[in-house]
C-alpha positions in Angstrom: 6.8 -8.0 -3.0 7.2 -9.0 0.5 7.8 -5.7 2.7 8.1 -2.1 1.7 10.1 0.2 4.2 11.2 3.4 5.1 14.0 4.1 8.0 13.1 6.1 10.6 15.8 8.8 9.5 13.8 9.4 6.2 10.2 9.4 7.3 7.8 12.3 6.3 9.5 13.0 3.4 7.1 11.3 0.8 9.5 8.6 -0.2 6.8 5.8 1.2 4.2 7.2 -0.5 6.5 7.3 -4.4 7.7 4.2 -3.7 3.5 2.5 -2.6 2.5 4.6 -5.8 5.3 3.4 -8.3 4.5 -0.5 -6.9 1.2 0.2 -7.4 2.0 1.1 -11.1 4.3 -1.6 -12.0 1.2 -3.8 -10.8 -1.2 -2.3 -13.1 1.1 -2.2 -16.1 1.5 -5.9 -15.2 -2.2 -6.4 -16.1 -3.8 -6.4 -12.8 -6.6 -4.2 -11.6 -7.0 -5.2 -8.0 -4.4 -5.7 -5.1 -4.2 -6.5 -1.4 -1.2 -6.2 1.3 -1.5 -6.5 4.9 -0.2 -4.8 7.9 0.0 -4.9 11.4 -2.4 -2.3 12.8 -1.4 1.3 14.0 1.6 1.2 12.5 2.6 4.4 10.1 1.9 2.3 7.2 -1.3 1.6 8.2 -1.6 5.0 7.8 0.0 5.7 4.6 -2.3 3.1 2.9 -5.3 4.5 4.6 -4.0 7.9 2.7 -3.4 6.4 -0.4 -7.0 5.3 -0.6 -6.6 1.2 0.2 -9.9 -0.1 1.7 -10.1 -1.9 4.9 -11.5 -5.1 4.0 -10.9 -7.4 7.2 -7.8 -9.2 9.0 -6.2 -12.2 8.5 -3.2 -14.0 10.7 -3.8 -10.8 13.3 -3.1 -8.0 10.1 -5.0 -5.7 8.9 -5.7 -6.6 5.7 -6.4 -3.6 2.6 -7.6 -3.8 -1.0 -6.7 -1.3 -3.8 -8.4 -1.3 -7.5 -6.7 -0.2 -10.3 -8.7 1.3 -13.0 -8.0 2.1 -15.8 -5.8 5.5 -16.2 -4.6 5.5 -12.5 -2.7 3.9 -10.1 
């Protein structure tokens, strides 16, 4: 997955957060148990992932780059 959006007209209605989560899910039914994405900074979904739990583990190419691990019964 390259980009996951919401438009403006739709925001703060959870649909960014369902769609993260069911990504997130369709990873870790995919086998994995750890993921990364990247963002630019202060943008809303740097916020979202901050929400969501992702950890800030550095920057690369000028983006904020996150982690998320997947155990086992969650997503």
């Amino acid at each position: 997955m390259w980009a996951l959006f919401v438009d403006d007209a739709y925001a703060k209605r959870g649909i960014g957060t369902a769609l993260l989560a069911s990504a997130c899910s369709v990873l870790k039914d995919a086998g994995h148990d750890r993921i990364w994405l990247t963002t630019d900074p202060g943008t809303r979904a740097e916020k979202l992932y901050r929400q969501a739990g992702w950890e800030l583990i550095g920057e690369k190419d000028n983006e904020l780059l996150f982690e998320l691990n997947l155990p086992a019964g969650s997503a």
